[in-house]
C-alpha positions in Angstrom: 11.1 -2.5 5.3 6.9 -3.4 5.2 5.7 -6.4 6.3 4.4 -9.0 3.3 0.7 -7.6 4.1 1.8 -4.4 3.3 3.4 -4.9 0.3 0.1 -7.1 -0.8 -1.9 -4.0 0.3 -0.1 -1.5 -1.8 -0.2 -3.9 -4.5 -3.9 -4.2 -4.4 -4.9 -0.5 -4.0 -2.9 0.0 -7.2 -4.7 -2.4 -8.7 -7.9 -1.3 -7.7 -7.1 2.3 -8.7 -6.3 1.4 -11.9 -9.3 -1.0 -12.4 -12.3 0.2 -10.7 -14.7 3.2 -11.2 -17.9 4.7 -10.0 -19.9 2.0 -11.2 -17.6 -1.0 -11.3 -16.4 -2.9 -8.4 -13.3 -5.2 -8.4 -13.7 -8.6 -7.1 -11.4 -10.3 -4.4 -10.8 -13.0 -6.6 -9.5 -10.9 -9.9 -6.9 -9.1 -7.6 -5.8 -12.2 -6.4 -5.3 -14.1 -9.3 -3.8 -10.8 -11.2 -1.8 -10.0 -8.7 -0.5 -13.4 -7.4 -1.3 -12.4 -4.0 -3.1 -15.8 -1.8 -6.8 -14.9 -2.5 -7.5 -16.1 1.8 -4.4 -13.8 2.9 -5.9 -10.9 0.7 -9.4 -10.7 2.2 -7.9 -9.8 5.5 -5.9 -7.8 4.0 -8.7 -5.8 1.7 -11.1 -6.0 5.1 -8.3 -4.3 7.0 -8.0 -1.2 4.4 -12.2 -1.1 4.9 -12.0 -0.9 8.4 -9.6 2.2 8.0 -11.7 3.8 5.4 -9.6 3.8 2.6 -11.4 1.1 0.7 -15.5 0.2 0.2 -16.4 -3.3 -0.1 -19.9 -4.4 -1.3 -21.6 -7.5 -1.5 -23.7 -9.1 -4.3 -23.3 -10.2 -8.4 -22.2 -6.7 -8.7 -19.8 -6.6 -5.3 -16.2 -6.0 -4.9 -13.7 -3.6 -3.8 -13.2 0.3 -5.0 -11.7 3.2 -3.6 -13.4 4.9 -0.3 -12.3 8.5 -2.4 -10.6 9.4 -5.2 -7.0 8.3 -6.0 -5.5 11.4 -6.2 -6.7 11.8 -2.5 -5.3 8.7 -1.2 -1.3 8.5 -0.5 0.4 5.4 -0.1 1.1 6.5 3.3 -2.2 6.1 4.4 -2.7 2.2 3.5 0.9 1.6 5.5 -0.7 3.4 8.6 -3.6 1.0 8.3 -1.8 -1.8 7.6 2.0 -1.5 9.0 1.9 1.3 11.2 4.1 4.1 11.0 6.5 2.4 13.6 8.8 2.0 10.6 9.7 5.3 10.3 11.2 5.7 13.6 12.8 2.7 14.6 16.3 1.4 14.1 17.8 0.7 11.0 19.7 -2.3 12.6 16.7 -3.3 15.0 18.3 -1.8 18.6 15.2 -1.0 20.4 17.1 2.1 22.2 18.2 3.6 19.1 17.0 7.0 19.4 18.9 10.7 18.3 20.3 10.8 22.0 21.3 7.0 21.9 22.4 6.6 18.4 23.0 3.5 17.1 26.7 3.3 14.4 24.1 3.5 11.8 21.9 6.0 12.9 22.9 9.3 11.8 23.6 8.2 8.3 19.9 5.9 8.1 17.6 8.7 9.5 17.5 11.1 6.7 17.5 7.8 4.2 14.1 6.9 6.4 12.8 10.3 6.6 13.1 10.7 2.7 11.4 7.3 2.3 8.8 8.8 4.3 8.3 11.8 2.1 8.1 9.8 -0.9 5.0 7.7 0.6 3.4 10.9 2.3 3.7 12.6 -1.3 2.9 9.5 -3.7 -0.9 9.6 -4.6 -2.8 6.2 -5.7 -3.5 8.5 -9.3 0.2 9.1 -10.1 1.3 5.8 -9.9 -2.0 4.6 -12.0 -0.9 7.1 -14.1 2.7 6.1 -14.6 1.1 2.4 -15.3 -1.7 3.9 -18.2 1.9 5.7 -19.5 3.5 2.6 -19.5 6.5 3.8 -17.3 5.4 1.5 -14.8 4.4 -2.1 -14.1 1.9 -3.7 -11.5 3.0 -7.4 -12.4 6.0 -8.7 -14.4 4.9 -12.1 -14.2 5.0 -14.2 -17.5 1.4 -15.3 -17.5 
């Protein structure tokens, strides 16, 4: 449904929610490696999420990446705007690019309220409840073995 620069994006910002404070930044690097995202593909990414204000990004042996406000401000809508759009949630389940309520598609009727509840759910989830669910241990940010 997102593109792989969206999913990385998510992925980071949780990261970053969970790991970062007022006074501690989170490098580019640590996400990357932590995260097993491609540390060149994730600086466009992070720089992307700056440029849309949701992120702040400082330089220097003290420099990194933390939340432009706090996490229970930030939805997960909000970094798929900046980084995806919110194209997804109005075009075709199958792809037809005239797929609309008065043009319906055979899957149309039965996909739009699946999309528009997708929706919800990313207009509704803050960055803090999903750190939250992670610090309860109800929730993972990486499953890998290493």
């Amino acid at each position: 449904m997102f593109s792989t620069s969206c999913h990385y994006g998510l992925q980071a910002m949780i990261y970053i929610a969970l790991h970062s404070s007022d006074n501690k930044n989170i490098d580019l690097g640590q996400i990357a490696e932590k995260q097993e995202i491609p540390k060149h593909f994730l600086s466009k990414i992070l720089q992307m999420l700056v440029k849309n204000g949701l992120l702040r990004s400082m330089k220097g042996p003290t420099g990194g990446f933390s939340l432009s406000r706090p996490a229970d401000e930030l939805t997960l809508i909000e970094v798929i705007d900046a980084i995806d759009g919110l194209d997804v949630f109005t075009q075709c389940g199958i792809g037809f690019k005239k797929c609309d309520d008065n043009h319906p598609c055979p899957i149309h009727n039965d996909y739009k309220p699946v999309r528009n509840k997708i929706r919800e759910l990313f207009e509704n989830k803050t960055l803090l409840e999903l750190t939250e669910d992670v610090e309860r241990g109800e929730s993972f940010v990486n499953l890998t073995s290493k």
